[in-house]
C-alpha positions in Angstrom: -44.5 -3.4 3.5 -46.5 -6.4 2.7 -47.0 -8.0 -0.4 -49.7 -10.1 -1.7 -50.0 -12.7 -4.7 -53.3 -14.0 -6.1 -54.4 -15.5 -9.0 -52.4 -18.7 -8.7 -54.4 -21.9 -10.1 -54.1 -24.6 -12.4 -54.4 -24.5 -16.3 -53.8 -26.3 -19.2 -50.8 -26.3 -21.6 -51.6 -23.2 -24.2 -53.7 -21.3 -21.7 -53.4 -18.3 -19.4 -53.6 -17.4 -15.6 -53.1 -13.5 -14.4 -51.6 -13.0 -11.1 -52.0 -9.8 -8.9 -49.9 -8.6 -6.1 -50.8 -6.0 -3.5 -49.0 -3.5 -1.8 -49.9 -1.9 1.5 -46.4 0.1 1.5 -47.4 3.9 1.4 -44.6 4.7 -1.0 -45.3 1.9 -3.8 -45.1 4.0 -6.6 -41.4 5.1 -6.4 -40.2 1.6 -6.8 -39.2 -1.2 -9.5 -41.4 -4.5 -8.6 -40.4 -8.0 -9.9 -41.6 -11.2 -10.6 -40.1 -14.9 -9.5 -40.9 -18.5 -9.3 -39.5 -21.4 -8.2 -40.2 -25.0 -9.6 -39.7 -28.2 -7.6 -36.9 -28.7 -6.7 -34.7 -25.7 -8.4 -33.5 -22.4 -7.8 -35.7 -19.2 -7.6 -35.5 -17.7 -10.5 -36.2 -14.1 -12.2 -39.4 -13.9 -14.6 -40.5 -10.1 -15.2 -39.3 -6.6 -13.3 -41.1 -3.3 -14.1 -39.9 0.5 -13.0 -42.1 3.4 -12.4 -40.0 5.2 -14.9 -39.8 4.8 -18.8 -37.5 2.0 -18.7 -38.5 -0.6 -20.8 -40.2 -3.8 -18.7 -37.4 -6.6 -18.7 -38.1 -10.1 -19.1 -36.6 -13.5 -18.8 -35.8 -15.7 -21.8 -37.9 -18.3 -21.1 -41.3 -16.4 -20.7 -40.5 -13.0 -23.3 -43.4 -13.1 -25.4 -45.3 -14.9 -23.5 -45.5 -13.0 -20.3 -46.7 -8.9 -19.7 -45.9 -7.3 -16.6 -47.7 -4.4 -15.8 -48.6 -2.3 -12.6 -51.4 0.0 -11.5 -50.1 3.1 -9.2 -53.4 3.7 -8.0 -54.2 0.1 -7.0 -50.5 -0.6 -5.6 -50.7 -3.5 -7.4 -48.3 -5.2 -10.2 -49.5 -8.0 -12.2 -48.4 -11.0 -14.1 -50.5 -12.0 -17.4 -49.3 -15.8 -18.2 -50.3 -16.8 -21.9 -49.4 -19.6 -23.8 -48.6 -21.6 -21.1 -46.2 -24.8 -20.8 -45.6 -27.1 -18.6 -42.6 -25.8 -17.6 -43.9 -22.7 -15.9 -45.2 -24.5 -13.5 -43.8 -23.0 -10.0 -44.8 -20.7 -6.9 -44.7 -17.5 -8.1 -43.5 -14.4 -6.0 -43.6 -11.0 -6.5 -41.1 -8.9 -5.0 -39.9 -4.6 -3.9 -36.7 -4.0 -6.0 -35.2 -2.2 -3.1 -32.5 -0.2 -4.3 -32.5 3.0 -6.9 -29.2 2.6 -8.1 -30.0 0.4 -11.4 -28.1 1.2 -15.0 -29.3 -2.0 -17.0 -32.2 -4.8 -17.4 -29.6 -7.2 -15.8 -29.7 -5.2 -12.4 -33.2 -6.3 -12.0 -32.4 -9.7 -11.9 -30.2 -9.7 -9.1 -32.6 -11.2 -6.1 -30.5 -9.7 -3.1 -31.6 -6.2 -4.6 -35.1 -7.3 -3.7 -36.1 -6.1 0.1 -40.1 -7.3 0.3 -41.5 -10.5 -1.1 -44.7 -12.1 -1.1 -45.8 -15.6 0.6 -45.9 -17.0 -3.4 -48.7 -18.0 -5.1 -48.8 -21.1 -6.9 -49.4 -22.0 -10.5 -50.0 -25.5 -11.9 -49.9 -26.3 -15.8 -50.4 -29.7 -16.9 -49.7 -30.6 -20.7 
């Protein structure tokens, strides 16, 4: 499985960036994806995870209301839309395979050793 980010680039405080990730695993469809980042200098960190079931999407603190994951079965793609930017979401962001099936609650999805494929990153830039 390979995974591709794109859409990374710079923008101003208040705007918006959409990143895209690809998938050229066959079975992309059956499972949860995720969004991270990492900023200089810290930890990676969880943003966004979506299933392919009806659970609800699941979001970080720092970006709910801000951020939309969202995915498209037939384009094995999932995607980030990044409004209302700030400063502080400035980081390489990665998307990543939730590899296991065995999740009961939003928190599982945060858990980055449950993630099996991740992308090379993609990096996004916002300057107040």
């Amino acid at each position: 499985v390979r995974l591709v980010e794109s859409g990374g680039g710079s923008a101003q405080a208040g705007g918006s960036l959409r990143l895209s990730c690809v998938s050229s695993g066959s079975s992309f469809s059956s499972y949860a994806m995720g969004w991270f980042r990492q900023a200089p200098g810290k930890g990676r960190e969880f943003v966004a995870s979506i299933t392919f079931d009806s659970l609800p999407a699941h979001y970080a603190d720092s970006v709910k209301g801000r951020f939309t994951i969202s995915r498209d079965e037939f384009k094995k793609s999932v995607f980030l839309q990044m409004n209302s930017l700030k400063p502080e979401d400035t980081a390489i962001y990665y998307c990543a395979r939730f590899g296991s099936f065995d999740y009961r609650e939003p928190g599982d999805f945060e858990n980055q050793n449950k993630y099996d494929f991740w992308g090379q990153g993609t990096q996004v830039t916002v300057s107040s």
